[in-house]
Every structure is written in structure tokens, then in C-alpha cells.
N, C-alpha and C positions, 0 to 999 in steps of 0.2 A: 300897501299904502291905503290910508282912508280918502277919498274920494266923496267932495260934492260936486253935486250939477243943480248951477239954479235957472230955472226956464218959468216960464209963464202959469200962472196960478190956475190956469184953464186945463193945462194936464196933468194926466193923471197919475206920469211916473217917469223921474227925469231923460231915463234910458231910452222910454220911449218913443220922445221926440226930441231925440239929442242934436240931431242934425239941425233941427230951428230956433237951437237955444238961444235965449236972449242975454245969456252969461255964458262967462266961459267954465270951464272944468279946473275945480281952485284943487293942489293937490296938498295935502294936512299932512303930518308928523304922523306915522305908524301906529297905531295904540297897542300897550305896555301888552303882552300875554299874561293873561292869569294861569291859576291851575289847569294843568293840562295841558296850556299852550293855548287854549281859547281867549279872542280879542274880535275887534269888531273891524271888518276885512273894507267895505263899504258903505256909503250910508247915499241914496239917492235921494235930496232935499227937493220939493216943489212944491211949497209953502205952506200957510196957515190954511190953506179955505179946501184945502184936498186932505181925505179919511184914505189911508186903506185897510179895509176892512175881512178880507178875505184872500187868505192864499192856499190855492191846490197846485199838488203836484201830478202832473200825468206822467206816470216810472214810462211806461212805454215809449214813448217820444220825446224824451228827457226834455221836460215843457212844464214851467210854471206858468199857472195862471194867475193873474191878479188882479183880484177885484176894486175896484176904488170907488169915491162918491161920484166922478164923471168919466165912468166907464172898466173895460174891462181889458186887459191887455194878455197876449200871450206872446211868453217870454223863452226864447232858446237858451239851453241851459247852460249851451259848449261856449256860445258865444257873449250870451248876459245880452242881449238885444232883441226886440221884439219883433215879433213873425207876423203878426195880427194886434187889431186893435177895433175895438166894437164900441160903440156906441147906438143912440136909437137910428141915427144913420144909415148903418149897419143890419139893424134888425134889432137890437137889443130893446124891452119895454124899457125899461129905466136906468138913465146912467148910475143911478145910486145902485151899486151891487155891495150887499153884503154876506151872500154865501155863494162860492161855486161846489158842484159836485158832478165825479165824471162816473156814467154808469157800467154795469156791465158788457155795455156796446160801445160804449166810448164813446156816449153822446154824452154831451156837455149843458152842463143845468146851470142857470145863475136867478140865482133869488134876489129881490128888487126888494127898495125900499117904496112901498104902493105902487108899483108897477106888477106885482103878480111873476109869474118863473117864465124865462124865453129858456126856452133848449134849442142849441145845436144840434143838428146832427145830419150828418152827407152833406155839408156846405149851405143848409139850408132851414130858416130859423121858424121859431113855431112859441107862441106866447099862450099861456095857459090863465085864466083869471076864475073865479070863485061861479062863473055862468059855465065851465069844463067841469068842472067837479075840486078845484082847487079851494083848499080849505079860508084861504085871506089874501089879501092883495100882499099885504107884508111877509116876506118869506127870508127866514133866519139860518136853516142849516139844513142840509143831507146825509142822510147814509145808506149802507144796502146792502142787502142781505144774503146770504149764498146764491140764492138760486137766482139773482138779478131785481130781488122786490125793493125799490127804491120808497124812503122814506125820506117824507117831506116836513119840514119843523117851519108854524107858521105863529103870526099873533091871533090864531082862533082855532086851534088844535093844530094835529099832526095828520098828514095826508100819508096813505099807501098807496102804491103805485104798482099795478101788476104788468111784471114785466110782459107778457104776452098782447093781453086783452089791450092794455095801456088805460084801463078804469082808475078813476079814483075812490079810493074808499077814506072820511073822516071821521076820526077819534077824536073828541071833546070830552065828554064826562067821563068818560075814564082816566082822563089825565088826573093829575093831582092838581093841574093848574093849566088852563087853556094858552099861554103865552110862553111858547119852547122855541127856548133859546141852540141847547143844542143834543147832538142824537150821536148813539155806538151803538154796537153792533158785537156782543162777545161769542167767544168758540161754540157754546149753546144755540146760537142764533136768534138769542135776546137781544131783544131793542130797549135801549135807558134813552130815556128823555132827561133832559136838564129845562127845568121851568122857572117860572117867576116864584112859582109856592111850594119848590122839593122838588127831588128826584122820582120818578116813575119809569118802572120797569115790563112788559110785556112781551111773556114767553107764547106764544099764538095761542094762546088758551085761557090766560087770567093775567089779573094784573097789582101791583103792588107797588106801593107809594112809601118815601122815607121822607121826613123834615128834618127840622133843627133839632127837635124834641126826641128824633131816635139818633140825634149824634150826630148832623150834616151841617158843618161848619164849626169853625171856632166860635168860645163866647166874647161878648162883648163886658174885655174887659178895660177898653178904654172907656166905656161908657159915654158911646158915641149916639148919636139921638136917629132913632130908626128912620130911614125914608119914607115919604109919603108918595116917591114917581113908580108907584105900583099898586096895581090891581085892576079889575076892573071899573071903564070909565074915568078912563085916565087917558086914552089916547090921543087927545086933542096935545095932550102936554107930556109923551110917550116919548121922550126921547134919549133913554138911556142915562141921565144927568145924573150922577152918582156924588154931585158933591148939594149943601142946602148952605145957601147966604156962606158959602165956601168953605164951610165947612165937611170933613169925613162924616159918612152916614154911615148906618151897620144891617143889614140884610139878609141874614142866613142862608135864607130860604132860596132868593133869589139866584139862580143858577144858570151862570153864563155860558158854561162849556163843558162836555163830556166828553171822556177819553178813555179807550178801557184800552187794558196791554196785552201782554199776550200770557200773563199769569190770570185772567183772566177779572183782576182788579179795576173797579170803576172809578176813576178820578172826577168829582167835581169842582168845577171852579165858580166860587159863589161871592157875593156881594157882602165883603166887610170880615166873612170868616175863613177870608183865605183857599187853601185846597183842599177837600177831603178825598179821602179813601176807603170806598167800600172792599173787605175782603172777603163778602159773600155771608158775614154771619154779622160787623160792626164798621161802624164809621170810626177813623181817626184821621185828625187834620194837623196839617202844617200852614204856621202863619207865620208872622214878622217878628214873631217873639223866637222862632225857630231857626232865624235865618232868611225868608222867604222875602225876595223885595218889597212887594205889599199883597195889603188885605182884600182887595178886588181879584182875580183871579179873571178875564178875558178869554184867555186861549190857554190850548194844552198840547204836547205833542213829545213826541218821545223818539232820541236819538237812536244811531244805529248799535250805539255803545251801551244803551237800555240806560242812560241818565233822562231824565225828565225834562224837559223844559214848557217855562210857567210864565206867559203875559200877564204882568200884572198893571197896575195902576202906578207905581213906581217904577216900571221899566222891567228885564229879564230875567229871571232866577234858571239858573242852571242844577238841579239836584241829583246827586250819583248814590244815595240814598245813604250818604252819613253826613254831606256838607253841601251849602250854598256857594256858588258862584254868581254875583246877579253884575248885571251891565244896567244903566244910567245913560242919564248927558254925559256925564264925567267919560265913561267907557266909550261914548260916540254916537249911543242914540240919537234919533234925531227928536224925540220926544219921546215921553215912559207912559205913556197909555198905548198898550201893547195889543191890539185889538187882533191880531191875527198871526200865527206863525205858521211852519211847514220845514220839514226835512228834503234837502234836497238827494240825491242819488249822492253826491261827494261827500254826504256828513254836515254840511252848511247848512247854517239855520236863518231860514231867511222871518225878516221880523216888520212885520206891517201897522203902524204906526198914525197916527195926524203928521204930515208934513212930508209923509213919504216908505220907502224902504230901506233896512238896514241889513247887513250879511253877517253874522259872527263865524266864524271858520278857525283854524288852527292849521 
């Protein structure tokens, strides 16, 4: 059964704080299974004025973490109920989180929107800002690299993190564009940045950049009127806004999200041209003309069944690499800008949203 919970606009995820709801638990008609038997299991509603932004999974403690605009919660997986909840209360710099990342020690990162990175870790919290060696207060995404080097994706380059020493080292002008959105890590022990101006890659020794012009993204052949909420000196009015006087805009370049697989293929997910795919020598992308829910591309993540899965700006796309499955309102979302997903340990795909969390399962 589909399942809402409506509670007060103050939290950040209905399960939460289900105990103090101000509504009751309304139960919905089942949604139809599509191919495969996949359908949308539950959807947890807690209104317009809550993002969530960021979901990780910690496999060891079968524990999703989720990050929202007021605050961070972690969530037992056996049970779908939370274990912890942080706020700056708590320790947290800023309830606005939109990346979590769990390291080599299973300390816990959460990147702030201008709050700068608070890490857990032994029950006790520790906030890093650009006076540590942190590259900007604004922090967008994680990843990390065999031997424990954590990498930091911020709006003013990309931070190294040595696991020993715990230095920070900043890369700016090597990027192809100082505003990285987001970061992999393939079998090589290559680090891809996804930025606002292209993709950039860095093998510990040099480094190499792709745009639209070597094939990263679809064209614009709606002939949509390019954004202006990008570049430098724009930050005052930085806030991700992908539509102009409500209209679709088209962005190639701009690159929300990076996902490499274990074929060792880089997936971008870019602003207006959809998904692309590097296979190490060319880009080719997948848009709406393909199948693809839409042409904004969010988040990336890839099942246990190796099908894809693609937050776009119309809501889910499921790809098994010859067809689309995409989820909507109509499917149960609770809204289609799809801002975060993550595989859980059962195959569910949990789908983070404006209004709350969704569960697709089969």
C-alpha cells in the first residue's frame, strides 16, 4: 500500500516524527506495477517548504541517511524509523544539508548549504569552514578513494582530504569550472568532477576536461533559451532555479551529478541535455526524445540488477538499457524534481524530492 503522513512543515521527514503528527496516516489504493513488477511502495509527504536533498546509504548498519533542508535524519532500514536526528542543536552547522558522505572509518560528512562540512564521528561532531583549509562554506557532494582520500565538491573548487594527516588540499584552476556539483571515483582511482562548465577528470598526475563541444549532453533541439543562473558572480541569486519567467532553459555544460559503474563508464547528469555517457574514448546521451523522463538529470544511481536509475525534473526514469520505466505524480511521487536517490540493501529505491520521500520496490 501507498502510504502518506502529514505532519508539520517544521520536519524534515514524515517517519521521523510520526509519533507528534498533526494528521493522521491516510492509507491510498496500491499503485498499478509496471515492468518488472516495479511501483511506488511509499511516499512520506511533509509539505511544500521541506527539500530533501541528499540520500546515503551506510551497507554496514543497514542505515539510510537523509539529508533535508531542516536537518539530517538517520533511518533504520529493518524498521523504516529513525534512530537519530540532528539538527544544529545537535551539532549540525546548518540544517540545510545537501550531501551526506560516509568515509573509510565511518565517519559521517554532511555538506551545508553556507554552513561549511560538520563530520561525525565517535558520537562527537566537528565543523570544518574555509579558516580549516575547506575550500567554501557551500558543500555539494563526496567521494573517496581506495586508500581512504576523501574528496570534497564545493561552490569554489574541490577539497582533498588526507586520510591520515586530515589536511586539506584545494583544486580550483584545474577544474574546468570552480562550482562542482558532483564527484566518482572509477576502478583506475580516477576522480570525475561534474561542474557548472563540463566534466573534469583527475588521474593523481594530470588532468582533463570535456564540454558540450566534445559530446556532453544532448542538443538543444527544442530550442530552449540558455540560462543565465550560472557562472561566476552569480551567487547572490545561486540557487539552482532551472526554469526563467517559467519557462525550460537548456545548459549542457552544467553538471548535476556523476556516477561511474562498474564497466567503468561515466554517467553525467546535466542541465537540459539529459544523461550522458562517457565510454572512455566518446560521449553519448540519453534524453526525452529517448524515453528519459526529462532533460534536467539531478541524481544518478544504479540498481543491483545494473538497470540505471535517473532523477530528473519530471520525476524517475528506470533504464535496463533498451527501455524506460519513468514514475511521476500519476506513479505516486510526491513531486518530480528528483533531487536525490540511493539503493537500499533490498533493491528499493528510495527517491528524495520537495515535499518529502518516496520508495519504488517491486
Amino acid at each position: 500500500m501507498t502510504r502518506t503522513t502529514s505532519i508539520s512543515r517544521r520536519a524534515a521527514l514524515a517517519f521521523a516524527l510520526a509519533a507528534s503528527a498533526t494528521g493522521a496516516l491516510a492509507q491510498q489504493p496500491a499503485r498499478p506495477a509496471g515492468p518488472g513488477g516495479w511501483r511506488v511502495i511509499d511516499s512520506f509527504d511533509v509539505g511544500e517548504g521541506v527539500y530533501v536533498r541528499a540520500l546515503k546509504l551506510e551497507a554496514k548498519r543497514n542505515v539510510m541517511w537523509v539529508g533535508t533542508s531542516s536537518g539530517v535524519h538517520e533511518v533504520d532500514l529493518k524498521t523504516i524509523k529513525p534512530t537519530s536526528t540532528f539538527t544544529r542543536k545537535e551539532g549540525l552547522a546548518n540544517e540545510y544539508v545537501f550531501a551526506v558522505g560516509v568515509d573509510h572509518q565511518d565517519n559521517k560528512w554532511f555538506g551545508t548549504n553556507a554552513g561549511g562540512v560538520s563530520r561525525f564521528k565517535d558520537g562527537q561532531w566537528k565543523t570544518f569552514f574555509p579558516m580549516h583549509g575547506l575550500a567554501d562554506y557551500w558543500v555539494y557532494c563526496f567521494a573517496s578513494q581506495k586508500d581512504g582520500t576523501l574528496w570534497i565538491g564545493t561552490w569554489a573548487g574541490a577539497n582533498k582530504v588526507d586520510p591520515k594527516t586530515g589536511k586539506f588540499t584545494t583544486y580550483v584552476r584545474e577544474l574546468i569550472n570552480e562550482w562542482v556539483y558532483g564527484l566518482g571515483v572509477d576502478a583506475k582511482d580516477r576522480v570525475w568532477f561534474g561542474t557548472e562548465g563540463g566534466v573534469s577528470m583527475f588521474d593523481g598526475k594530470t588532468w582533463k576536461s570535456w564540454t558540450h563541444k566534445d559530446g556532453l549532453g544532448a542538443p538543444n533541439s527544442d530550442q530552449l533559451a540558455f540560462s543565465t543562473n550560472t557562472g561566476l558572480g552569480t551567487r547572490s541569486r545561486h540557487d539552482l532555479a532551472t526554469m526563467n519567467e517559467g519557462k525550460a532553459t537548456y545548459n549542457p555544460n552544467y553538471t548535476f551529478a556523476i556516477h561511474v559503474d562498474p564497466q567503468d563508464h561515466v554517467w553525467a547528469g546535466t542541465w537540459g541535455g539529459g544523461v550522458a555517457k562517457f565510454d572512455g574514448s566518446k560521449w553519448t546521451n540519453l534524453s526525452v526524445k529517448d524515453g528519459l523522463a526529462g532533460n534536467i538529470v539531478y541524481s544518478i544511481t544504479q540498481g543491483k540488477d545494473g538497470a540505471y536509475w535517473f532523477g530528473t525534473n519530471r520525476g524517475v526514469s528506470r533504464w535496463d538499457g533498451k527501455r524506460f520505466q519513468n514514475f511521476g505524480k500519476k506513479e505516486g511521487l510526491l513531486e518530480e524534481n528528483v533531487y536525490a536517490l540511493a539503493i537500499a540493501p533490498s533493491g528499493e529505491v528510495w527517491v528524495g524530492t520537495r515535499k518529502g520521500v518516496t520508495r519504488i520496490g517491486r
